[in-house]
C-alpha positions, 0 to 999 in steps of 0.5 A: 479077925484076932489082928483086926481086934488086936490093932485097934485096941493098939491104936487106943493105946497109941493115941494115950501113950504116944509111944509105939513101944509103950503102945506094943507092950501094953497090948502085948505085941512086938514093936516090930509087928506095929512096923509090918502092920504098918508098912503092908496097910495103908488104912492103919498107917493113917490111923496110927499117924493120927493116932501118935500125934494125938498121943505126942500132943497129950503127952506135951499137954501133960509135960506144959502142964507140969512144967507150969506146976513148976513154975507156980512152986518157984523152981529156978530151971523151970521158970528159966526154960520157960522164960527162955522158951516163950519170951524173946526178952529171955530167947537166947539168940543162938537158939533160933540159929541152931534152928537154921542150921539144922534146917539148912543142913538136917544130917549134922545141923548141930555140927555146922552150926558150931564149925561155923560159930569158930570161923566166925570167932576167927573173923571177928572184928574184921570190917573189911569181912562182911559178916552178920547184919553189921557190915551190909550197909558197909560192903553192900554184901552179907556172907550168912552164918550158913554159908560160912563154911563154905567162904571159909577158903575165899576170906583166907585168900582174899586176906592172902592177896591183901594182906600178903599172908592168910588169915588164921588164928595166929595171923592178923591182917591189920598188921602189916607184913615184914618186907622180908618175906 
């Protein structure tokens, strides 16, 4: 059968390229025929998972590759991602935070992550806020950046209720409230 020829030279193309698209075009069918293939023969979407993830990891051992050639001839951006990537003298720590958040939360991980890095700004330097690892032996409790969002509310009122107003950005609890109001 054409299909049967046709979908096994797709999939050689696949396992190079990696790249449904590029496999499709190479072979001479639409991206959307690999899809339906796909979709109604569970033998050939096994294949073709194998085969993309071979593909995928070709492509990644082309691009360390590259990215090594890079390095050897001394280009800035290169030795610093590579640093940045691999040692965690360089990591930056935000990244592996980014990561968690985008776990904890896969739709808008990235939005999160900056929603809370500004609350977190908001509360800085305030002892009796137990944020980050600091202040755990302090207050015997530890809000996670991932929950910052949702303690957001219960800091502005706990500082409501201490301090007599709550905590913004143009408020600060360690000043004492006028007694006129």
């Amino acid at each position: 059968m054409i299909d049967d020829e046709v979908k096994q030279k797709f999939l050689k193309e696949l396992e190079k390229a990696g790249n449904v698209g590029v496999a499709a075009a190479r072979v001479g069918i639409h991206r959307s025929t690999f899809y339906r293939w796909k979709e109604k023969d569970e033998e050939f979407r096994k294949k073709a998972d194998e085969a993309e993830f071979i593909g995928r990891e070709n492509n990644t051992d082309i691009a360390e590759h590259a990215l090594m050639m890079n390095v050897k001839d001394r280009n800035q951006k290169a030795v610093e991602y590579q640093l940045s990537h691999n040692s965690p003298r360089y990591k930056h720590p935000m990244s592996a935070l980014l990561k968690k958040f985008e776990d904890v939360f896969p739709e808008d991980g990235f939005l999160r992550f900056r929603k809370a890095m500004a609350i977190k700004k908001k509360f800085k330097d305030k002892p009796y806020i137990p944020l980050g690892y600091t202040h755990t032996k302090e207050c015997g409790i530890e809000i996670e950046d991932t929950e910052l969002e949702e303690y957001e509310n219960y800091i502005n009122e706990w500082c409501e209720k201490i301090f007599g107003k709550k905590l913004d950005d143009n408020s600060d609890p360690d000043k004492k409230p006028d007694s006129n109001t």
